[in-house]
C-alpha positions in Angstrom: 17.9 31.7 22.7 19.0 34.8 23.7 20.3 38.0 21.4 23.8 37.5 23.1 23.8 33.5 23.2 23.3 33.5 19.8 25.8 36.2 19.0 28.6 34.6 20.9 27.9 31.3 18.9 27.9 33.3 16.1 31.5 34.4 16.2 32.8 31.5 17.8 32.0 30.0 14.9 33.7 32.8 12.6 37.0 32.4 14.9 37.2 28.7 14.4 36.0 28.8 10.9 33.4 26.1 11.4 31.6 28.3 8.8 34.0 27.7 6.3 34.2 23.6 6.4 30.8 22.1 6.8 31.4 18.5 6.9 29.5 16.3 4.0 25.9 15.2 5.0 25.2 11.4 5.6 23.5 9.6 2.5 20.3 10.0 3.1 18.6 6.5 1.9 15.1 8.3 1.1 16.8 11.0 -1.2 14.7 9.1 -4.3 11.6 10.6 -2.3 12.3 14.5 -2.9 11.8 13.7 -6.6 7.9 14.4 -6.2 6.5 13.5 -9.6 9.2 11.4 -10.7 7.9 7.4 -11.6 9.8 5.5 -9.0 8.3 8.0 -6.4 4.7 7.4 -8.0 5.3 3.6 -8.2 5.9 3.8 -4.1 3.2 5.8 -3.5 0.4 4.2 -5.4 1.7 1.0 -4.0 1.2 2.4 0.0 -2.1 4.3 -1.3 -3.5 0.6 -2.7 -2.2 -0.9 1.4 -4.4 1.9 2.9 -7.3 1.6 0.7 -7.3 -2.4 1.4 -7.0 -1.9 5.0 -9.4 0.4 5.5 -11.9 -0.9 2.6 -11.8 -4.5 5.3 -13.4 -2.7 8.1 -17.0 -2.8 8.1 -17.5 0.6 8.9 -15.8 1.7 5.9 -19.0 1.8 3.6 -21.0 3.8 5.7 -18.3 5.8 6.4 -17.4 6.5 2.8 -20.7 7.1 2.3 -21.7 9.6 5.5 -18.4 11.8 3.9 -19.6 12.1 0.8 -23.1 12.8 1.4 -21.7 16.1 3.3 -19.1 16.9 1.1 -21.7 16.8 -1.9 -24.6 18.5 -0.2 -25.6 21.6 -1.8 -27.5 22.9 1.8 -23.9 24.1 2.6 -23.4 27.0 3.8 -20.7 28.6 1.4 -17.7 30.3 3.2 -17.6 33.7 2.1 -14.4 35.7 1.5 -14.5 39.2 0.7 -12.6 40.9 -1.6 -12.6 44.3 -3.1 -16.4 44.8 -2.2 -17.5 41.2 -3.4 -18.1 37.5 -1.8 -15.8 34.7 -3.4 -15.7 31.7 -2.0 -14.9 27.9 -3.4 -17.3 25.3 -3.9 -17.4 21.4 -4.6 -20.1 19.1 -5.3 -20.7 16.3 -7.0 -21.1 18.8 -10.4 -17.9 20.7 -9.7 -15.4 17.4 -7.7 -12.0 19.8 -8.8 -14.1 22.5 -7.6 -15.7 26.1 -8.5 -13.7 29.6 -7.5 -16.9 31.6 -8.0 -18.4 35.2 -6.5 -21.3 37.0 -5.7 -22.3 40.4 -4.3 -22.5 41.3 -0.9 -25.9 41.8 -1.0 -26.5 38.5 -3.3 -25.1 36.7 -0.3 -27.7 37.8 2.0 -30.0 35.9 -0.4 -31.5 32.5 0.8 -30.4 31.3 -2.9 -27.4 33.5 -3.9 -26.3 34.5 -7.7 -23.0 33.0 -8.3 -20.9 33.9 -11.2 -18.2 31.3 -12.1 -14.1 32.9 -11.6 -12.6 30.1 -11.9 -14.6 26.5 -12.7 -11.5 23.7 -12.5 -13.8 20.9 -14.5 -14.1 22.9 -17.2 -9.7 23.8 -16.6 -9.1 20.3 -16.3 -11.1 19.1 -19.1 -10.5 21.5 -21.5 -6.6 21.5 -20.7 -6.6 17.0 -20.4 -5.2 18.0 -16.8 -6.0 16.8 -13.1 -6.1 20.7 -12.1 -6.7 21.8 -8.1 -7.2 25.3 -6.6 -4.6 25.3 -3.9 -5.0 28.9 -3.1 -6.0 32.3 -4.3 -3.5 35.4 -3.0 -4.5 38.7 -4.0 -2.2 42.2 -3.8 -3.0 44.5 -1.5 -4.6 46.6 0.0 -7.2 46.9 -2.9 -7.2 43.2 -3.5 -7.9 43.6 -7.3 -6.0 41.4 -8.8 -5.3 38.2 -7.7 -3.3 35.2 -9.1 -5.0 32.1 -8.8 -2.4 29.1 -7.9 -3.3 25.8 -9.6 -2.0 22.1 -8.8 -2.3 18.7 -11.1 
């Protein structure tokens, strides 16, 4: 839209004070939804989850599927995605030793290393056990520019 367009709309708005009296919203049927961990919502979506998992579960290919995934998502001959930060490698890792996952780093030149040397950050097993919470890493943001501190953003 253009700078003008939007301008005009913009005070012809003000002038009729269509600003000032919004009408109500509809009800909006789904409303119950936007309470995200609340039990009715929960109910609803383990109920659709169970649907899926039936449906696809019935297809034959499902097994070999299923089991195709998690032989990739559990190999260790990944290559780990680096991301550097303040002069070191960090990257995330899952496996079938770390499902929640592993925030972990390693030295630049470590990561030139067929094997690399990782040192733990962040291990969300251990989090999750030690806490009696279903934790996830959702993401890591760090300040900048120096990038050393970070905060570390954590889901159950």
């Amino acid at each position: 839209m253009h700078i003008t367009t939007a301008f005009l709309i913009f005070a012809f708005a003000l002038s009729t004070g269509a600003s000032a009296q919004t009408p109500p919203l509809p009800d909006d049927p789904y409303i119950w939804l936007e309470d995200v961990g609340g039990a009715r919502v929960m109910d609803w979506v383990n109920t659709e989850n169970a649907k899926t998992l039936r449906v696809l579960e019935a297809d034959p290919r499902y097994s070999g599927f299923y089991a195709d995934a998690l032989k990739i998502a559990e190999d260790k001959d990944r290559i780990p995605t680096p991301r550097l930060l303040s002069g070191a490698i960090y990257n995330f890792w899952q496996d079938a030793d770390h499902v929640r996952g592993l925030f972990r780093k390693t030295s630049l030149r470590g990561y030139r290393d067929p094997v690399p040397r990782w040192s733990p950050v962040l291990d969300l097993d251990m989090l999750a056990k030690s806490e009696n919470a279903n934790w996830f890493l959702k993401d890591v943001d760090c300040e900048e520019p120096a990038e050393r501190r970070c905060m570390a953003r954590c889901v159950s």
